[in-house]
PyMOL CGO cylinders between C-alpha atoms (Angstrom):
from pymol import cmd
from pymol.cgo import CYLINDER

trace = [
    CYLINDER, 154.78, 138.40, -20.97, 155.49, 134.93, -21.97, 0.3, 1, 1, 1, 1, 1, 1,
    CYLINDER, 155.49, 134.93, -21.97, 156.69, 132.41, -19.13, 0.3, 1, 1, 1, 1, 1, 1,
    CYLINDER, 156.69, 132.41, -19.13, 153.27, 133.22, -16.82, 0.3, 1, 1, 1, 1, 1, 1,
    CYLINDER, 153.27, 133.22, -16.82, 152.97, 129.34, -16.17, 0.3, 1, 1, 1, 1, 1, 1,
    CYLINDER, 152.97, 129.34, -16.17, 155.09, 129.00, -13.59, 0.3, 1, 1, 1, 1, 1, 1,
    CYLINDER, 155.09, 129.00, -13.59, 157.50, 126.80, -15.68, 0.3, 1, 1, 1, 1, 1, 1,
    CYLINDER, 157.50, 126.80, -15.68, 156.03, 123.92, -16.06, 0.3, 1, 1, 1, 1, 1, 1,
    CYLINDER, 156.03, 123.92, -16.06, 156.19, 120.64, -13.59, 0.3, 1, 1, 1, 1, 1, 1,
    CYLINDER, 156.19, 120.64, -13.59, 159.72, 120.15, -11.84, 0.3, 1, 1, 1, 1, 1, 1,
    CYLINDER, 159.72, 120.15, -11.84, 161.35, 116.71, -11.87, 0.3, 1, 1, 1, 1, 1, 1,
    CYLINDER, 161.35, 116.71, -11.87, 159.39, 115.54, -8.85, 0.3, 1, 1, 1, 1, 1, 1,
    CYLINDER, 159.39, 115.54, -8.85, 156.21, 115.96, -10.41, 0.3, 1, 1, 1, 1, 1, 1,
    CYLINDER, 156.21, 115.96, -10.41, 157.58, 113.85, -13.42, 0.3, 1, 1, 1, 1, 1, 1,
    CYLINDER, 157.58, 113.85, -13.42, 158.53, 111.10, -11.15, 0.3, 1, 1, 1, 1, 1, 1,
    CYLINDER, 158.53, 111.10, -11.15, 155.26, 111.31, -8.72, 0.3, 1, 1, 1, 1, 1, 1,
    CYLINDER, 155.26, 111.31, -8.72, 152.99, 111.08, -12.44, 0.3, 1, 1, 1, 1, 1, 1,
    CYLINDER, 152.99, 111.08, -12.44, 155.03, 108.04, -13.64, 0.3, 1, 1, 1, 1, 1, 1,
    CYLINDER, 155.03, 108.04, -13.64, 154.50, 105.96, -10.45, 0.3, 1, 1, 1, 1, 1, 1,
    CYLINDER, 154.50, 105.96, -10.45, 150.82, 106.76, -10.20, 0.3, 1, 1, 1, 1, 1, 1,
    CYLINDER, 150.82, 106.76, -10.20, 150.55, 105.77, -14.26, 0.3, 1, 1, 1, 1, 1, 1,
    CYLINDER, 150.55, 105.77, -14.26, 152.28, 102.35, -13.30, 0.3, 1, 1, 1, 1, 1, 1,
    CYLINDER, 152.28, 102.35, -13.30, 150.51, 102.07, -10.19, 0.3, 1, 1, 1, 1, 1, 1,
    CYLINDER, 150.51, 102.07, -10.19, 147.15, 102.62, -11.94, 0.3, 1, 1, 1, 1, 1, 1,
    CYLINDER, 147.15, 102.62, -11.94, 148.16, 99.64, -14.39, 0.3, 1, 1, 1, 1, 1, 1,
    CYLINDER, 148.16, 99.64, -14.39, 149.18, 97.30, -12.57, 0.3, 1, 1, 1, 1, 1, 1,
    CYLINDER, 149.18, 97.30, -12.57, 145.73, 98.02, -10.25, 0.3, 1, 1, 1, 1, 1, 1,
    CYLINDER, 145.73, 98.02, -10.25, 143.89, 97.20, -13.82, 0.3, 1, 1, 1, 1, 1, 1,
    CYLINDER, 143.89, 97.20, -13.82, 146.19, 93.97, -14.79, 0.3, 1, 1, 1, 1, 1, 1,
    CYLINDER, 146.19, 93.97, -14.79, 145.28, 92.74, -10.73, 0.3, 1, 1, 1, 1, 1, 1,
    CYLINDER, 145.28, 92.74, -10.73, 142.16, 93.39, -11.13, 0.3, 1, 1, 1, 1, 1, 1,
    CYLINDER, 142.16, 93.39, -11.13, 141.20, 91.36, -14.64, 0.3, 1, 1, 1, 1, 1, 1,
    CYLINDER, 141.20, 91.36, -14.64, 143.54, 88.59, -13.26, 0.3, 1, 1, 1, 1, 1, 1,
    CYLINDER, 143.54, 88.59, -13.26, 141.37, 88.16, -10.59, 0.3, 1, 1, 1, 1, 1, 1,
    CYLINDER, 141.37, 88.16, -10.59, 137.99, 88.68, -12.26, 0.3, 1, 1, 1, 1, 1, 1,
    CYLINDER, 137.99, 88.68, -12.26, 138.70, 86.67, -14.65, 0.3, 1, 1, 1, 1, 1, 1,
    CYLINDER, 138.70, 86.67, -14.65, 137.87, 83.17, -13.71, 0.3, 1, 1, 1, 1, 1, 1,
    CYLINDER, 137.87, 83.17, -13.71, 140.70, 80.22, -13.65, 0.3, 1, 1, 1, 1, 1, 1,
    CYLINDER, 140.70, 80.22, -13.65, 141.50, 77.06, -14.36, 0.3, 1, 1, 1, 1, 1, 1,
    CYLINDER, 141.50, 77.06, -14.36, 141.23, 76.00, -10.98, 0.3, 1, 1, 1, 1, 1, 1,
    CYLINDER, 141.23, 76.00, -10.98, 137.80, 77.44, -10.00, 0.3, 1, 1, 1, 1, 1, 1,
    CYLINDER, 137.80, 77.44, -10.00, 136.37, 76.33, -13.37, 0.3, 1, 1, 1, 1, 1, 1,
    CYLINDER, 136.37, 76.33, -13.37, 137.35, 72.63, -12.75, 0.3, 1, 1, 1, 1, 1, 1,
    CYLINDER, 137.35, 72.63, -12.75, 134.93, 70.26, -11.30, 0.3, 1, 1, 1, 1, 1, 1,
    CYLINDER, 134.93, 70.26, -11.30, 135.25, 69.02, -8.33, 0.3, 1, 1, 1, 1, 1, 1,
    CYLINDER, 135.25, 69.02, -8.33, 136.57, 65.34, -8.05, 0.3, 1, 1, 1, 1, 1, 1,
    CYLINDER, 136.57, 65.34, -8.05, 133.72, 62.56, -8.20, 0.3, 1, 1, 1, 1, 1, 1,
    CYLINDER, 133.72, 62.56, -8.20, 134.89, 61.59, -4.58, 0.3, 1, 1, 1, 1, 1, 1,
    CYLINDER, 134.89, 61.59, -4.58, 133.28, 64.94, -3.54, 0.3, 1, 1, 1, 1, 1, 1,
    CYLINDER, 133.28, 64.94, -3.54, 130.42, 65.02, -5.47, 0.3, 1, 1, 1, 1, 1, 1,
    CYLINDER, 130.42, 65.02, -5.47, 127.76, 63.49, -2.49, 0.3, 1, 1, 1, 1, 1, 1,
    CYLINDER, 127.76, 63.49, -2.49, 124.23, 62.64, -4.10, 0.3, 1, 1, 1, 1, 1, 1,
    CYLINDER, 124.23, 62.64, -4.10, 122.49, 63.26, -1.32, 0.3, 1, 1, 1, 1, 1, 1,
    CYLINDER, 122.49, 63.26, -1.32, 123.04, 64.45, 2.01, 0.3, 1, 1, 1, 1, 1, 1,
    CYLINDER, 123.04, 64.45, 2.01, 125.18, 62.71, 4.61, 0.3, 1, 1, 1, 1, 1, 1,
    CYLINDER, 125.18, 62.71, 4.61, 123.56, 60.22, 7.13, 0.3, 1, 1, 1, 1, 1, 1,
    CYLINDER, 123.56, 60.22, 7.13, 124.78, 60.69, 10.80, 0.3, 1, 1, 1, 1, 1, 1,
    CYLINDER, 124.78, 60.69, 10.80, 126.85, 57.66, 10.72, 0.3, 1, 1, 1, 1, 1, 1,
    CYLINDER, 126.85, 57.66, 10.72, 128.67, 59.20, 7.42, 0.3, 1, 1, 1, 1, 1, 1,
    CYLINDER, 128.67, 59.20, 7.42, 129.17, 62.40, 9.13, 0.3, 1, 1, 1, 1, 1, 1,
    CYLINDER, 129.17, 62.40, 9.13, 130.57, 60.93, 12.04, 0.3, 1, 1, 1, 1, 1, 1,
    CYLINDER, 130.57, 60.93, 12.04, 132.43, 58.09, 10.03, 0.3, 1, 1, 1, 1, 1, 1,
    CYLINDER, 132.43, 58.09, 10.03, 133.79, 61.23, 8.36, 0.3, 1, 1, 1, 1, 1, 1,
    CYLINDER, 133.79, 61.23, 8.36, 135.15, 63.19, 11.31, 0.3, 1, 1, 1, 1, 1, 1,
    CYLINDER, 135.15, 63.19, 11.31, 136.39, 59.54, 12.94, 0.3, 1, 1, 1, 1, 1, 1,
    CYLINDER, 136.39, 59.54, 12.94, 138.84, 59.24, 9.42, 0.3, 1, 1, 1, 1, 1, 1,
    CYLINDER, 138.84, 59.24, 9.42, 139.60, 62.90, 9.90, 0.3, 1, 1, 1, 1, 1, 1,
    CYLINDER, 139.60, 62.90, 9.90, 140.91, 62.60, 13.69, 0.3, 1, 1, 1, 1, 1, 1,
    CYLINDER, 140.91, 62.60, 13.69, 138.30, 64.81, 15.00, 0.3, 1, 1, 1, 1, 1, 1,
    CYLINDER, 138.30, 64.81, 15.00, 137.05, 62.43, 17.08, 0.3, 1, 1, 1, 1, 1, 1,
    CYLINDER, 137.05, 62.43, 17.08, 138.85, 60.03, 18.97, 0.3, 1, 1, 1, 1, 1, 1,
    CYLINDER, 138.85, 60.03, 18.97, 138.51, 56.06, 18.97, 0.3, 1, 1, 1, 1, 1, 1,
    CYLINDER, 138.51, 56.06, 18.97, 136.11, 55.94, 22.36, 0.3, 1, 1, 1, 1, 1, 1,
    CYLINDER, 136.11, 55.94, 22.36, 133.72, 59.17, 21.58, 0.3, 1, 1, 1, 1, 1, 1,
    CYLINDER, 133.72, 59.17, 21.58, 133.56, 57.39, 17.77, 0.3, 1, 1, 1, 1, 1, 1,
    CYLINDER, 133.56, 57.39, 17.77, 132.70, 54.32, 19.53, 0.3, 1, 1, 1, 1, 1, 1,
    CYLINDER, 132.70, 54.32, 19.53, 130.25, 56.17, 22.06, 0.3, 1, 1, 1, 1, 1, 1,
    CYLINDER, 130.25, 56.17, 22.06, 128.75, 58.60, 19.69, 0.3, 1, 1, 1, 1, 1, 1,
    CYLINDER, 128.75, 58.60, 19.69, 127.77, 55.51, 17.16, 0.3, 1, 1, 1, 1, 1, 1,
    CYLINDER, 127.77, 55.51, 17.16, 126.43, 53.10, 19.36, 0.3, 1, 1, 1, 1, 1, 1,
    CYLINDER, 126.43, 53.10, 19.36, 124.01, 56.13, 20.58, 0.3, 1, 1, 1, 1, 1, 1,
    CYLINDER, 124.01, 56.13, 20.58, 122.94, 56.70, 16.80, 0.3, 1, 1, 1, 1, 1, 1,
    CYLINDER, 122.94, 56.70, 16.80, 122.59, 53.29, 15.99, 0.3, 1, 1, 1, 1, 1, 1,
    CYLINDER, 122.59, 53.29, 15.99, 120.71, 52.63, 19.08, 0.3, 1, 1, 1, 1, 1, 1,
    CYLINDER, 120.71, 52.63, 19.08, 119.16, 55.59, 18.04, 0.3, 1, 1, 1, 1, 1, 1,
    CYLINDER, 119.16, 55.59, 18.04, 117.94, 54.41, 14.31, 0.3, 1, 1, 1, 1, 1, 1,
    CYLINDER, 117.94, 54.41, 14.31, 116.69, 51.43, 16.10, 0.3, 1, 1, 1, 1, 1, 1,
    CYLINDER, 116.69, 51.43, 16.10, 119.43, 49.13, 15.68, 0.3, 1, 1, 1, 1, 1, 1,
    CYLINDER, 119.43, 49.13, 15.68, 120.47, 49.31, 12.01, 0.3, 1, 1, 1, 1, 1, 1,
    CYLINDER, 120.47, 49.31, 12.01, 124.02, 48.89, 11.06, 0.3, 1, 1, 1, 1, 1, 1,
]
cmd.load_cgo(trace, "trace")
């Protein structure tokens, strides 16, 4: 009566249990790697980036100006209307 198992797994099943075991690993190993924190989220950000405060207007738009979001007669438009604006300052 021995042999009422069924034989054991064929040579498929090997195969389909060894991906799934290196599958399941190298889920875990992409998983810490990106848990884990690195160097380049860790690092500060450069003091140029670092703002004190927040941005005036005229920084904001000085900003997009240097950027090329805005061209030369909108920049020109937009910060006569702001200084105008701030009563003439700047």
């Amino acid at each position: 009566m021995m042999g009422w198992y069924g034989g054991g797994m064929g040579p498929g099943m090997w195969v389909v249990m060894g991906l799934f075991w290196v599958a399941l690993i190298a889920l875990i190993i992409w998983l810490v790697v990106k848990l884990l924190p690195s160097k380049a989220q860790s690092a500060a950000p450069p003091p140029s980036a670092q703002v004190a405060g927040p941005e005036s207007p005229l920084e904001i738009l000085d900003r997009r100006f240097a950027r090329g979001e805005v061209d030369l007669e909108t920049y020109k438009a937009q910060r006569a209307a702001l200084v105008e604006a701030r009563g003439g300052e700047r």
